[in-house]
C-alpha positions in Angstrom: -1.2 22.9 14.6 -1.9 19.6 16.4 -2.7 16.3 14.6 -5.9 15.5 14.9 -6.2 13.2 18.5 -8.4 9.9 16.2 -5.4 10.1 13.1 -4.8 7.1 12.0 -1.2 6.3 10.1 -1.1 4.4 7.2 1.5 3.7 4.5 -0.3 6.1 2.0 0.3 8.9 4.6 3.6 7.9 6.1 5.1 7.3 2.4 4.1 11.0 1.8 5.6 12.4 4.4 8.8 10.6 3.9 8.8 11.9 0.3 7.5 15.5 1.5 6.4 16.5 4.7 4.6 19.6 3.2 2.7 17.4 0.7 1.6 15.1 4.0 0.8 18.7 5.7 -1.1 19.5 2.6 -3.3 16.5 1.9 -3.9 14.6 5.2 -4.0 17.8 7.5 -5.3 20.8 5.7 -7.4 18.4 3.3 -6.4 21.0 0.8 -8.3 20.1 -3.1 -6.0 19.5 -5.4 -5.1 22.4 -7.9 -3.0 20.3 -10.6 -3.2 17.4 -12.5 -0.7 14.3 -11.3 1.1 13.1 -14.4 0.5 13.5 -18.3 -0.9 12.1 -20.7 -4.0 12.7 -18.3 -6.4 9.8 -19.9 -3.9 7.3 -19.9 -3.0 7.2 -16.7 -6.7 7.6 -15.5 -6.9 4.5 -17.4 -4.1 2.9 -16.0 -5.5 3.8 -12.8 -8.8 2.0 -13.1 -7.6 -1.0 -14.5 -5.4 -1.2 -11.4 -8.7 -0.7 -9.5 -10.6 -3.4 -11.4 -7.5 -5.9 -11.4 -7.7 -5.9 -7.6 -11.6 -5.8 -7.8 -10.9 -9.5 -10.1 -8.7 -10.9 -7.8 -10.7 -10.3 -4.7 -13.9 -12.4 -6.6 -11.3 -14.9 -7.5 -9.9 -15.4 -3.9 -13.3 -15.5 -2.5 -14.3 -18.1 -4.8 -16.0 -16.4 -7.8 -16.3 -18.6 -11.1 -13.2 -17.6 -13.2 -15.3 -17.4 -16.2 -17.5 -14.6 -14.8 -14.7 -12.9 -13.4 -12.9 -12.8 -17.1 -15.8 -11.1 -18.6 -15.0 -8.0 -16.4 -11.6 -7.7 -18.5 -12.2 -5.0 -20.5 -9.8 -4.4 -22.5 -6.2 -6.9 -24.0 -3.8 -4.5 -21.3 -6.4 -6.0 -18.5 -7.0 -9.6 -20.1 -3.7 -9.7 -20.1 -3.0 -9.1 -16.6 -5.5 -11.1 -15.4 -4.5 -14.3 -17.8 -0.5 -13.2 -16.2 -2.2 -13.8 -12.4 -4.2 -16.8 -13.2 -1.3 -18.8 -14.9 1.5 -17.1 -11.8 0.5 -16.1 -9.2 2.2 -17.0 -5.6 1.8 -20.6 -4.8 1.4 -23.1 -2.5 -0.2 -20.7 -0.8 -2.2 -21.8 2.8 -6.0 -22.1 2.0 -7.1 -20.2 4.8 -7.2 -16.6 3.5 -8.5 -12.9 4.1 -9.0 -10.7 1.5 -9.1 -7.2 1.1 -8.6 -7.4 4.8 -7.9 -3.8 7.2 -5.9 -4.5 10.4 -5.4 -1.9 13.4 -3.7 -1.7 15.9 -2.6 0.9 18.8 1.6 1.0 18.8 3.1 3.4 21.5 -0.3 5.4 21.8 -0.4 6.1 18.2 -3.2 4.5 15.9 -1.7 2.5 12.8 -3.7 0.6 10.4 -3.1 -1.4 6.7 -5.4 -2.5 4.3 -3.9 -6.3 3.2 -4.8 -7.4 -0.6 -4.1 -10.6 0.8 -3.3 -12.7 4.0 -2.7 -16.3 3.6 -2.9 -18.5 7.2 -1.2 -21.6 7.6 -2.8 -22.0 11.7 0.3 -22.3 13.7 2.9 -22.4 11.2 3.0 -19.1 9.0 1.3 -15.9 7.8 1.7 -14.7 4.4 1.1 -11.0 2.6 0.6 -11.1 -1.0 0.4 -7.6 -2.6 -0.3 -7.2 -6.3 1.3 -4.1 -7.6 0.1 -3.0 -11.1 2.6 -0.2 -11.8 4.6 0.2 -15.3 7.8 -1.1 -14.1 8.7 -2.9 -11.2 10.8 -1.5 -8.9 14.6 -2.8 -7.9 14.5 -4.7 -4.7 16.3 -1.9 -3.1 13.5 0.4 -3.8 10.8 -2.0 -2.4 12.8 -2.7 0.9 12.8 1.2 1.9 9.0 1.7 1.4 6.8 1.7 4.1 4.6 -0.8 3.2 7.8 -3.4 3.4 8.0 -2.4 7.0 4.7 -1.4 8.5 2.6 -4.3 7.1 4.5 -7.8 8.2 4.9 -5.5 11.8 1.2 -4.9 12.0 0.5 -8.0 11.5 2.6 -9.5 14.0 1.2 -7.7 16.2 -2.2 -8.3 15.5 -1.6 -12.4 14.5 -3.5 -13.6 17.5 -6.7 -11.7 16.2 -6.5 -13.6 13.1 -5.3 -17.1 14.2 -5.3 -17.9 18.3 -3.4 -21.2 17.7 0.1 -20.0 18.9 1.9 -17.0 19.7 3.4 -16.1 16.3 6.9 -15.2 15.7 8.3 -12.1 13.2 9.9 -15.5 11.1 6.7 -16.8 10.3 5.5 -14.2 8.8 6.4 -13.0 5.1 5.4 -10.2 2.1 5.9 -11.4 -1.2 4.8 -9.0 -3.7 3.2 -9.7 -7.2 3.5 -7.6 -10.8 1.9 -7.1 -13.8 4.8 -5.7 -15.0 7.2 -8.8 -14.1 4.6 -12.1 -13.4 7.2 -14.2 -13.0 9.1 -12.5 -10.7 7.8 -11.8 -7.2 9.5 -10.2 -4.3 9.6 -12.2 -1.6 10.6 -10.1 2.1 10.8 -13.1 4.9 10.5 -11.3 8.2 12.4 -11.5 11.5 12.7 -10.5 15.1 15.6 -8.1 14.5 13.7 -6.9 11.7 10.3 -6.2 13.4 12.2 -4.2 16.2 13.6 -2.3 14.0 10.5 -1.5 12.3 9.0 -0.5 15.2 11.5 1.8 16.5 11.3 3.3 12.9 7.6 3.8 13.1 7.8 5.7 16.3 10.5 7.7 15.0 8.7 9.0 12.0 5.4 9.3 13.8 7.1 11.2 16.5 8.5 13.4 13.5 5.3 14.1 12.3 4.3 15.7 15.5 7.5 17.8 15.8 6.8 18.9 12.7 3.0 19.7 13.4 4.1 22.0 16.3 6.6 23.9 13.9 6.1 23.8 10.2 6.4 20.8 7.3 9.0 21.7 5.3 9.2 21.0 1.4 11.2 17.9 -0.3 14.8 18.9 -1.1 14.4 16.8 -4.2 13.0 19.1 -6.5 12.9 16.1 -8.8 9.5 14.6 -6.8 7.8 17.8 -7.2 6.6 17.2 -11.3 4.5 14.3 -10.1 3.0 16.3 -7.1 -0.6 17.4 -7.7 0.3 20.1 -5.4 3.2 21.8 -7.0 2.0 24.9 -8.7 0.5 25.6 -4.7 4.0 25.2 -3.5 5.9 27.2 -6.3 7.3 24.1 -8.2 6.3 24.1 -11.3 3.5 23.7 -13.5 3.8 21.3 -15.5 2.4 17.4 -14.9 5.8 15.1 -15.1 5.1 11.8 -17.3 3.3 8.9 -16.1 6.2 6.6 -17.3 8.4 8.8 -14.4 6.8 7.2 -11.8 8.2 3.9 -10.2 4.5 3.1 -7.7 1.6 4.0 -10.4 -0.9 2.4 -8.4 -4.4 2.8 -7.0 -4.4 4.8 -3.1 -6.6 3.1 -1.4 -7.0 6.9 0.6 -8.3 8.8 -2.7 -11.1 5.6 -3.2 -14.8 5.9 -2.0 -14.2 2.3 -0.1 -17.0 0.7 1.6 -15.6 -0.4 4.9 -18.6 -1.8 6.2 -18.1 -4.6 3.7 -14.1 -5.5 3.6 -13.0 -7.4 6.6 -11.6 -5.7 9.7 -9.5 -6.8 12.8 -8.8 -4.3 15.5 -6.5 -5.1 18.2 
């Protein structure tokens, strides 16, 4: 098997193939349907799920300049409200006024195609870039956790290297850029992840690396996870012979909306290739 020759890496398909290279196999190259559920109770974390999904949908109209008022009237229920009334009195600030929301960037890096979809890029011209991402899981994960995930690393590198399509004043520098990252489960507490030279380069070797992996293991065979412990939240693990039943919702540290599974209409959310 070869990867297709227009695929496109994201963090939603990198992050599964770090976790299980079967489960990228799976989804991304055999498009196979999914035969179980992902986690139980099965309404509640549908629920969850879309009020993640209309959280972001609120913040977008709020960033863009909708009245708040008509933007509160979408809360539909007190776990929603709440969050909401959280971002309005916490979110990141100062933040630069010069913004893109709901932005895609992409990019070719060492002939392979990446690209990220930003909740948030905040322009300073000729001083900083900033990445806000709201995360609207049950818990927020330790720092530790957040630094290893591919979003930490692929989305302040992407847009480094596509700054001058967003902001021509300067050549920008890996240190002024930064990701701060936002939660419903901790408001007051964001994550902030300055960025660096040393860091970018090491990002980018990383991304070749595991892209490079990906087609090694497209010309032999994606192997399974070794933690076993993954497999109770995979929808796919009755197909690969572990187990049957769904894990619990409150097991899973990123309970958050995949941009990938969404029916998004790219034709009207910004997008910078570069």
């Amino acid at each position: 098997m070869k990867l297709p020759p227009e695929f496109t890496f994201s963090q939603n398909n990198l992050q599964d193939f770090i976790e299980c290279p079967r489960r990228f196999e799976l989804r991304y190259l055999l498009r196979q349907p999914w035969p179980a559920i992902q986690s139980q109770p099965v309404l509640e974390h549908e629920q969850h799920l879309r009020r993640g999904e209309i959280f972001h949908q609120m913040i977008q109209q709020h960033q863009i300049g909708l009245p708040v008022e008509r933007i509160s009237a979408q809360a539909y229920d007190q776990t929603l409200l709440a969050w909401w009334e959280d971002y309005l009195g916490s979110q990141p600030h100062p933040l630069p006024e010069r913004r893109f929301v709901e932005h895609i960037l992409q990019t070719t890096f060492g002939n392979y195609r990446f690209l990220a979809k930003f909740d948030l890029i905040a322009i300073q011209p000729g001083e900083k870039m900033i990445i806000v991402d709201w995360k609207t899981g049950r818990r927020k994960p330790p720092r530790s956790i957040l630094s290893r995930r591919i979003q930490t690393r692929l989305y302040p590198f992407l847009l480094w290297k596509c700054s001058a399509a967003l902001d021509k004043t300067i050549p920008y520098s890996p240190e002024q850029i930064e990701m701060i990252y936002w939660f419903t489960a901790d408001p007051l507490s964001p994550e902030h992840f300055p960025y660096s030279q040393k860091q970018a380069e090491r990002d980018g070797e990383y991304l070749l690396k595991l892209v490079q992996e990906i087609e090694q293991d497209a010309r032999t065979f994606f192997p399974l996870t070794s933690q076993e412990q993954r497999c109770s939240l995979c929808v796919y693990r009755s197909l690969c012979n572990r187990g049957i039943t769904a894990g619990s919702a409150e097991d899973e540290m990123d309970e958050e909306v995949d941009d990938e599974r969404l029916d998004i209409a790219f034709d009207q959310i910004g997008e910078t290739e570069f």
